[in-house]
C-alpha positions as CSV (number, residue, x, y, z in Angstrom):
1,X,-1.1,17.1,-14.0
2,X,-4.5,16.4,-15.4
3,X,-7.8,17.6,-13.9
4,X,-9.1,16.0,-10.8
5,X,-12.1,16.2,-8.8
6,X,-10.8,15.9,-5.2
7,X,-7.7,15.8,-3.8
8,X,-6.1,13.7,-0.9
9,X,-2.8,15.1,1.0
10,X,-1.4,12.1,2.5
11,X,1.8,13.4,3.1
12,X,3.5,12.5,6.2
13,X,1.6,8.8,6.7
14,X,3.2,5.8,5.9
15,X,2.0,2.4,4.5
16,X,-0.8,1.2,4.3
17,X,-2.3,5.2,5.7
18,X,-1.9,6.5,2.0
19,X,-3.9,3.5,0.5
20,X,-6.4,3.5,3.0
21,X,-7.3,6.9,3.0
22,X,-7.7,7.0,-0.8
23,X,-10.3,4.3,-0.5
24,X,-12.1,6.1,2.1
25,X,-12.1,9.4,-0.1
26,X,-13.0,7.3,-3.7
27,X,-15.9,5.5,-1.7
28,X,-17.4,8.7,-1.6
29,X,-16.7,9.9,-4.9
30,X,-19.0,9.2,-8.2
31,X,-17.8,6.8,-10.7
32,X,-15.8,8.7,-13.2
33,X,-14.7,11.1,-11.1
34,X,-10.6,11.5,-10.8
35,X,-8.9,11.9,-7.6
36,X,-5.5,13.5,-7.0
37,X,-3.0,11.8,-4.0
38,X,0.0,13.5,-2.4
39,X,2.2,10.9,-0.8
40,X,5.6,11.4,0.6
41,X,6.3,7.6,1.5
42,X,8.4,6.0,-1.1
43,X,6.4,2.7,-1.2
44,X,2.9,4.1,-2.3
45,X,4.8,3.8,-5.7
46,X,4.0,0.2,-5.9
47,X,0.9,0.6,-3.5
48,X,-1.0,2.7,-5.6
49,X,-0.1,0.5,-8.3
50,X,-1.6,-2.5,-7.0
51,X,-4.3,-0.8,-5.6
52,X,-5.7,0.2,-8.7
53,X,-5.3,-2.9,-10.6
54,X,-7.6,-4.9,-7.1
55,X,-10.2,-2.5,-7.4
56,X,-10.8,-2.0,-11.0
57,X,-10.1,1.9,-10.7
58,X,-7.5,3.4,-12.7
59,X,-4.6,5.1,-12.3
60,X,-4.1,7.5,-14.8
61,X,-0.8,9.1,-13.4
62,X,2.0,8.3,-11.1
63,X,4.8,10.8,-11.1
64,X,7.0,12.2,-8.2
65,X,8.0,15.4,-7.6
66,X,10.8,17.0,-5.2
67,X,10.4,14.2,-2.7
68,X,6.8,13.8,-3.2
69,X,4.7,11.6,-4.7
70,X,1.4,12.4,-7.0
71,X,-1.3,9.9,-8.1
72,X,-4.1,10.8,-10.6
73,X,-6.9,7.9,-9.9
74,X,-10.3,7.9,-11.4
75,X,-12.6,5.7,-9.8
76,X,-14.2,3.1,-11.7
């Protein structure tokens, strides 16, 4: 997993929680800046996914992990 400067553990929450947590947390961040998610809910696959293409942010990673789910965005 890459560097990242702030990380979200959204473990636990379902749809659309992940999603709209990470908005809140990239809202704050600087452009540039890369931030790491920890999901557990199998749909923030495809959530994520679409996410970054509607915002213009990118998603540089997208990988799961013994049940979890990790998401390297930097914001745009």
């Amino acid at each position: 997993m890459a560097d990242f400067d702030q990380q979200l553990d959204a473990s636990g929450l379902n749809c659309p929680l992940p999603i709209l947590r990470a908005k809140k947390t990239l809202n704050a961040m600087s452009s540039g800046q890369v931030l790491h998610v920890v999901a557990t809910d199998p749909g923030s696959v495809r959530d994520f996914d679409a996410f970054a293409k509607q915002t213009g942010n990118q998603l540089m990673e997208s990988k799961e992990d013994g049940g979890k789910f990790h998401f390297l965005i930097k914001k745009s």
